[in-house]
Residue, then its C-alpha position, 0 to 999 in steps of 0.5 A: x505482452x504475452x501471446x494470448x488468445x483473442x478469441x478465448x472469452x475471459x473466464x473465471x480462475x479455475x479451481x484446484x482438482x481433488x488431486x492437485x491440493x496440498x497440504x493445507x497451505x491455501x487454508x492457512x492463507x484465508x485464515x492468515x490473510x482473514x486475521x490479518x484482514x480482521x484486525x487492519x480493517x478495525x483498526x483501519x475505522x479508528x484510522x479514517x475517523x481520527x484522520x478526519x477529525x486530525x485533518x478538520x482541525x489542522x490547516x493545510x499548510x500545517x499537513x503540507x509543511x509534515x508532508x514535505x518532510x515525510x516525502x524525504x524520510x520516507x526515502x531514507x527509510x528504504x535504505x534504512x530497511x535495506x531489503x532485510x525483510x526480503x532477505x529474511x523471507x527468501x533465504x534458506x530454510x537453514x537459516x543459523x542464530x548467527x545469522x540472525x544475530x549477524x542481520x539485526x547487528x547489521x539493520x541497528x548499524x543502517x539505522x543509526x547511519x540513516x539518521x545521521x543522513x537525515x540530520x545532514x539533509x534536514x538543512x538542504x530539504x527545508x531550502x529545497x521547498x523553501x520552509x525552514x520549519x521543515x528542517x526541525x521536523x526531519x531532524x526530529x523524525x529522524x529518530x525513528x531510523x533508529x527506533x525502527x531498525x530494533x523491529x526490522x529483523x522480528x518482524x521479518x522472522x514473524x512473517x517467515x514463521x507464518x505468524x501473522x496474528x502477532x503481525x497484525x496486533x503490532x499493526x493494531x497497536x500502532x494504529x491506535x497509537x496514532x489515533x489517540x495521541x493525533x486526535x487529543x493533541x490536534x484538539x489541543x492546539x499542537x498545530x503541526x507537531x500533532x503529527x510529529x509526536x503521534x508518529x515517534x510514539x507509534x513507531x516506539x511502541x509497534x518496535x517495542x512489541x516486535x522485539x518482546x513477541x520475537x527477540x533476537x540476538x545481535x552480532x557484530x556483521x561480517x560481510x564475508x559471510x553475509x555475502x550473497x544476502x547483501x546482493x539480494x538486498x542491493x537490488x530489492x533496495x534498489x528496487x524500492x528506492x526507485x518505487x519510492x522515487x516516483x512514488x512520492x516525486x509527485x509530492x516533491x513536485x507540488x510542493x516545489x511549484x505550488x506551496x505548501x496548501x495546494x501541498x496539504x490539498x494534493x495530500x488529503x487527496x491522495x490520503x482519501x483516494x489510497x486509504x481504502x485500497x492501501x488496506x486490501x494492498x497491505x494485508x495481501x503484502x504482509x501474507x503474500x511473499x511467505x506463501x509464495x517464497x514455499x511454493x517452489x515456483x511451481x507455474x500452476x500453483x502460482x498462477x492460480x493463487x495470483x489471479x484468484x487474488x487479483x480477482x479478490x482484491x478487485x472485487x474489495x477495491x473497484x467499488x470502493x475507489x470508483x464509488x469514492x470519485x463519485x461522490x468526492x465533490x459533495x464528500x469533501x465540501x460537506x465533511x471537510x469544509x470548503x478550505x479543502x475544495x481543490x482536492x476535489x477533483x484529484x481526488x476523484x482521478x486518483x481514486x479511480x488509478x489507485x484501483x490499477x495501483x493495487x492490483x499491479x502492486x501483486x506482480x513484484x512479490x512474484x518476480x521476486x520469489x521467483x529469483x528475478x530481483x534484478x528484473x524487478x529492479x529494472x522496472x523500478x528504475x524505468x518508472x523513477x525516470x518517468x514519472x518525475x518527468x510525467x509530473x513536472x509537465x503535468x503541474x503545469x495544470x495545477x493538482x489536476x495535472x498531477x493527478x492525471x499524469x498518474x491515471x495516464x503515463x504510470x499504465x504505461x511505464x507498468x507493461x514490462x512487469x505486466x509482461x514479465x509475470x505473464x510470460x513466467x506464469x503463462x497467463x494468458x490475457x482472458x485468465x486475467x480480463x476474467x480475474x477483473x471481469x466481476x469487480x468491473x461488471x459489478x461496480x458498474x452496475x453501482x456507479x449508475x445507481x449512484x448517478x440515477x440517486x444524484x440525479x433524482x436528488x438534484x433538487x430535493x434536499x441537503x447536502x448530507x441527505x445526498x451524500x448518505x442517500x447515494x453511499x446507501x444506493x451504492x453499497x446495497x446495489x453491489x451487495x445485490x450483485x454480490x449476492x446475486x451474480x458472484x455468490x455461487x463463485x464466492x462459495x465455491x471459492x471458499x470450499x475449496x479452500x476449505x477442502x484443501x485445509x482439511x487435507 
């Protein structure tokens, strides 16, 4: 790591100075990242609700068998993308409607090359996790390369031009999309095929609205000119590739060695434990990138925008992962059912890791706008080699060890990206331990009320009466720290990022 000051005591991320504000620029952020925030997090409810009802009406060998050929296409998906977005956010601010034209012709070409790569895989990965069903779902899902190369480059150019309402309705629509048609359909008997129409249609529809608020003009691509933009995107694929890779080997593992209802279990797991954070996580990453690829790589600003976003995303996520491990074993039981009692316990060890998950998740935006997709790629590469290996011991000890192999080997494998963001940015280690010191003392604070509460409950009345009681205890205990230990920050925070927006 970089070289720090053991002695210095972690401190908040300092403020701009009256003379370091911009033009604005961190104004248009809040209102970006706060619109953005606005319309996920409402969406998001309709998301949890429907995703419960989807999953109490569904078995888990219907969820596992969707999840084995999701696992796959996700894959190929990154090819699909190959790096356009990133491509797009990075390039030049000259950047021509021939280009343009040139990089939708090229996306709509890798969509329909992606697709004939799912349908010649679909045989191999249905013997892979010996379920011929699957071959018939990949071979259908496939057509989503094709609908959704259409959305690649609108999308991109929307985030570039700093559009992010338009971002966030397309998101909403989709949402809901898949909340309606996977409810009514799941309740209708469709069985596995729920989950397959709901997707197609969401796809279509979130594609269809990205074109319609930013049409663009297709060119047949001539590589030549797209030279130096197809570098960048062999290593930002590369790069995600790889994420992928170790990102979802834990899923080809399970699967592989425990069948499709620990398959179905681990995934309800790992739904729950991530859905909360992969909110936070995804506004801060549909926003982040543009505002960072206008800072000009500018040490101070960079730094002082990083850690007062890891400071923000701690102080939403840290509460809502350790507070859901904590009451996961009366949760899943009583909600659910007993069916889904083995992700119990990795769900609690996920939804702890997935806390360092989302904050490490704001290191590669940073390497890549400031020119080092070649390094983030490296990074990438060393945990696709890790993890796998981390996994296949791991399973050994069923869906616990699985889980456990994430809280313990992926820290690890995340040092050199902890190091190469520090060492760019000159952070020392307390301006980062003070980033995360408010989430951490906070939620501590929760976590025993919700322990004294299940304590004193123990003997004393239902399942469900505990469950609230304890949910109730906790939010309103660091609603209380909040108020009274973080407000003064949280308003000096927002003033000045007020001021700054007035400039």
């Amino acid at each position: 790591m970089a070289d720090t000051d053991a002695a210095s005591p972690p401190s908040p991320t300092p403020l701009p100075s009256d003379a370091s504000r911009g033009s604005g620029r961190d104004g248009h952020l809040v209102r970006s990242l706060a619109w953005v925030g606005g319309v996920r997090w409402g969406s998001q409810l309709v998301s949890w609700v429907s995703t419960m009802l989807v999953f109490r009406a569904l078995a888990p060998s219907e969820t596992g068998l969707v999840a084995m050929a999701t696992s796959f296409l996700g894959l190929v998906s990154l090819l699909n993308e190959f790096g356009i977005s990133g491509v797009i956010l990075y390039a030049p601010k000259d950047l021509t409607r021939s280009q343009i034209g040139q990089i939708n012709g090229l996306s709509l070409l890798i969509g329909f090359a992606c697709y004939g790569l799912a349908l010649a895989a679909s045989g191999p990965v249905a013997a892979y996790y010996r379920t011929p069903e699957v071959q018939l779902v990949v071979a259908i899902l496939g057509v989503n390369f094709v609908i959704s190369s259409f959305q690649a480059v609108p999308l991109a150019l929307l985030r570039r031009e700093l559009k992010f309402r338009s971002v966030a309705v397309n998101d909403a629509i989709q949402a809901l999309v898949l909340a309606v048609v996977s409810v009514t359909l799941a309740y209708l008997g469709f069985g596995y095929w729920t989950l397959v129409i709901a997707n197609l249609l969401g796809i279509t529809i979130k594609s269809a609205a990205a074109v319609w608020r930013r049409p663009c003009p297709f060119e047949w691509p001539r590589l030549g000119e797209m030279r130096s933009m197809i570098h960048f995107g062999s290593h930002m694929t590369v790069s995600r590739l790889a994420w992928y890779t170790y990102s979802n080997s834990d899923f080809w593992v399970v699967g592989r060695a425990l069948g499709t209802a620990a398959s179905g279990a681990y995934g309800l797991a790992w739904t729950l434990a991530t859905m909360p954070v992969e909110k936070i996580s995804s506004v801060v990453m549909s926003v982040a990138p543009a505002f960072l690829s206008s800072l000009n790589r500018n040490v101070v600003e960079t730094r002082r925008l990083l850690l007062l976003i890891i400071e923000g995303t701690a102080i939403l996520a840290m509460p809502a992962t350790v507070g859901l491990a904590a009451v996961a074993d009366v949760f899943v039981p009583h909600i659910l059912g007993d069916k889904w009692a083995a992700a119990v316990f990795p769900l609690q060890v996920l939804a702890i890791y997935t806390t360092f998950r989302t904050i490490t998740a704001l290191l590669p935006p940073v390497m890549f706008s400031w020119g080092m997709a070649h390094e983030a790629m490296q990074t990438s590469v060393l945990a696709a080699l890790v993890m796998p290996a981390a996994f296949i011991v791991g399973v050994n000890w069923g869906l616990a060890g699985v889980a456990v192999a994430w809280a313990v080997v992926y820290p690890l494998v995340s040092i050199p990206v902890y190091r190469i963001v520090m060492r760019t940015l000159e952070i020392k280690l307390p301006m980062l331990l003070g980033a995360v010191a408010p989430a951490l003392g906070f939620t501590a604070v929760m976590l025993a009320a919700v322990v004294a509460v299940r304590f004193a409950l123990a003997d004393h009345g239902s399942p469900a009466v505990m469950l609230v009681t304890q949910i109730a205890a906790g939010l309103l205990t660091y609603a209380i720290c909040l108020r009274v230990a973080y407000w003064g920050r949280a308003m000096q925070i927002y003033s000045a990022f007020k001021r700054r927006d007035r400039k």
